[in-house]
One Martini backbone bead per residue (centre of mass of N, CA, C, O) as a GRO file, in nm:
protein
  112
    1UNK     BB    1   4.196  11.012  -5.015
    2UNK     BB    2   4.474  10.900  -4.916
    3UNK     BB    3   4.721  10.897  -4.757
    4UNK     BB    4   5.068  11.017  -4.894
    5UNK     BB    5   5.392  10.834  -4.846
    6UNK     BB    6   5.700  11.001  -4.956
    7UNK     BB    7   6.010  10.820  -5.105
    8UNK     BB    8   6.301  10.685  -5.125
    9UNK     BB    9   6.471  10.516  -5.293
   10UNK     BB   10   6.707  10.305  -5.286
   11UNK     BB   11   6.983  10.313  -5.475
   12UNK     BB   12   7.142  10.600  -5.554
   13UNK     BB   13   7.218  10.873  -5.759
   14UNK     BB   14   7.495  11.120  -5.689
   15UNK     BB   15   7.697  11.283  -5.919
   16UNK     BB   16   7.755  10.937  -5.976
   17UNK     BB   17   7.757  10.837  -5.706
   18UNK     BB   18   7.761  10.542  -5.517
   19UNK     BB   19   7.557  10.440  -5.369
   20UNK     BB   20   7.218  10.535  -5.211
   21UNK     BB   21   7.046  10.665  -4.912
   22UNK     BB   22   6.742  10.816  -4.732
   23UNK     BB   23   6.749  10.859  -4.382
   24UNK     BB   24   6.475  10.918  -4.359
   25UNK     BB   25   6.343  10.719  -4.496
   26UNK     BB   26   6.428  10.494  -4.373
   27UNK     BB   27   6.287  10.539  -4.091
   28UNK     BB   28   6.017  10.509  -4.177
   29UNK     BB   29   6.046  10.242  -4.283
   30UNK     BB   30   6.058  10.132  -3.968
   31UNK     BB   31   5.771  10.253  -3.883
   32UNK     BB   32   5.623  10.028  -4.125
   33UNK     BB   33   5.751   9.770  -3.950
   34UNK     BB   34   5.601   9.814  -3.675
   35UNK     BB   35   5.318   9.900  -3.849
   36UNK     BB   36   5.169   9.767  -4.095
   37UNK     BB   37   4.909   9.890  -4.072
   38UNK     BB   38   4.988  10.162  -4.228
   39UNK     BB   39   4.941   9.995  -4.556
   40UNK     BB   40   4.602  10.051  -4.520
   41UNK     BB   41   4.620  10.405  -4.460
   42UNK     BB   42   4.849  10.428  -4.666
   43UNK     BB   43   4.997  10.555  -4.927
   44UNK     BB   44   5.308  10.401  -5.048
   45UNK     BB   45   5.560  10.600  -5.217
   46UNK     BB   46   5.806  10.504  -5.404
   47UNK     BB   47   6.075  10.741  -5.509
   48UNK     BB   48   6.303  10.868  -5.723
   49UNK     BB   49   6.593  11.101  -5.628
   50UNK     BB   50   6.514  11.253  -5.912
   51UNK     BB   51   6.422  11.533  -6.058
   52UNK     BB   52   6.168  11.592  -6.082
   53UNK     BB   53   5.897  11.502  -5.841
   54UNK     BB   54   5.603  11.452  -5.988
   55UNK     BB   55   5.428  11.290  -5.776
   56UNK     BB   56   5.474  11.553  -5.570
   57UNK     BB   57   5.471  11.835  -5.755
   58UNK     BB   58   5.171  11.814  -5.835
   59UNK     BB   59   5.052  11.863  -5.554
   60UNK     BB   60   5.295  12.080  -5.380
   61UNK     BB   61   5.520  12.167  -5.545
   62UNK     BB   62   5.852  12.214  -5.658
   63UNK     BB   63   5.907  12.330  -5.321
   64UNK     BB   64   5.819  12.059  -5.200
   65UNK     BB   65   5.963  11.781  -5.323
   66UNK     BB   66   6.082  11.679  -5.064
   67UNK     BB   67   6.203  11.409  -4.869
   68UNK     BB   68   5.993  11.322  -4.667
   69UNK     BB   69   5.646  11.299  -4.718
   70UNK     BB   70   5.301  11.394  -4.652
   71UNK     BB   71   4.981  11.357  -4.765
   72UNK     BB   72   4.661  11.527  -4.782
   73UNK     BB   73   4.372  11.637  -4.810
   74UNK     BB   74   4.279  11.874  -4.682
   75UNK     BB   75   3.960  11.816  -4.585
   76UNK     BB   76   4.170  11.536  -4.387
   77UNK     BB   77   4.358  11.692  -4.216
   78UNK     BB   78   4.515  11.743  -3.972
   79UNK     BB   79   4.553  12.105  -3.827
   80UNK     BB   80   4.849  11.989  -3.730
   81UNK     BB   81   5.148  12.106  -3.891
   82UNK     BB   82   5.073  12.207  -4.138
   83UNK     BB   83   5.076  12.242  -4.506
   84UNK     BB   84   4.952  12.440  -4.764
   85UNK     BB   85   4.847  12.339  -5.079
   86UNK     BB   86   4.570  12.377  -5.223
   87UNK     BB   87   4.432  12.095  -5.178
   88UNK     BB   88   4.688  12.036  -4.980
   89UNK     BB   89   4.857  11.870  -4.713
   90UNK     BB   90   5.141  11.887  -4.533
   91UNK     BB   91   5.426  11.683  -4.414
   92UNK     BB   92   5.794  11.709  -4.312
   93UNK     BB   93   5.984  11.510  -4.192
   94UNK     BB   94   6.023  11.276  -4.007
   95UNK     BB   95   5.923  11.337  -3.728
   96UNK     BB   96   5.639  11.491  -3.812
   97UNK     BB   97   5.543  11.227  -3.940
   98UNK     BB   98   5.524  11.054  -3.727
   99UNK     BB   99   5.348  11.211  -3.538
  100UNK     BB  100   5.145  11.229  -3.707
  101UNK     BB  101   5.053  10.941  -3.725
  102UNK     BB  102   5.019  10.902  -3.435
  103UNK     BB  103   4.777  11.093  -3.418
  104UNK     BB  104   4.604  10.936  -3.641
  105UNK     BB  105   4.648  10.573  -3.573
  106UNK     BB  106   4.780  10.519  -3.306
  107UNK     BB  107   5.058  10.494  -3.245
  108UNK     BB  108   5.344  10.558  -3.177
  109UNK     BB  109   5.577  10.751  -3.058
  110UNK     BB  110   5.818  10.957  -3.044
  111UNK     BB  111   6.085  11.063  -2.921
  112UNK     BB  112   6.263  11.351  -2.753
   0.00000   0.00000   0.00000
């Protein structure tokens, strides 16, 4: 399995207000745009803003739903700063998503 990087669509509706977008996703999609080449390398999945998101909880549980997140197959995925469910790692939040990414694809580092 590749691994698989969920995103929130933009101009989505919240308690009937907006449009809005999500700036972690928005974030992510500039370094999607930096990398192209990392559109080869992960399955990147831009998915609705209302919840439950099943093709998010079903990989790593409802309680982990949020996005932006990283999910790697458990026995594929690098060691370092992940959350592991069932056969699932995930890392979440742009600033550690986009580090694991540097780390795994050799792309640029974020800055801190």
């Amino acid at each position: 399995m590749k691994p698989q990087l969920f995103l929130l669509e933009p101009d989505f509706l919240k308690e009937g207000n907006g449009p809005y977008y999500c700036p972690e996703s928005a974030l992510l999609e500039g370094v999607l745009g930096y990398y192209p080449r990392l559109a080869t390398e992960v399955d990147i999945r831009r998915i609705p803003f209302a919840r439950p998101r099943r093709p998010v909880s079903d990989l790593i549980g409802e309680e982990n739903q949020g996005c932006p997140v990283l999910v790697f197959a458990a026995e594929d995925a690098p060691r370092e700063g992940l959350s592991v469910y069932g056969a699932y790692a995930f890392v979440s939040g742009p600033q550690a998503i986009a580090t694991v990414l540097a780390a795994t694809y050799g792309i640029g580092r974020p800055v801190s």
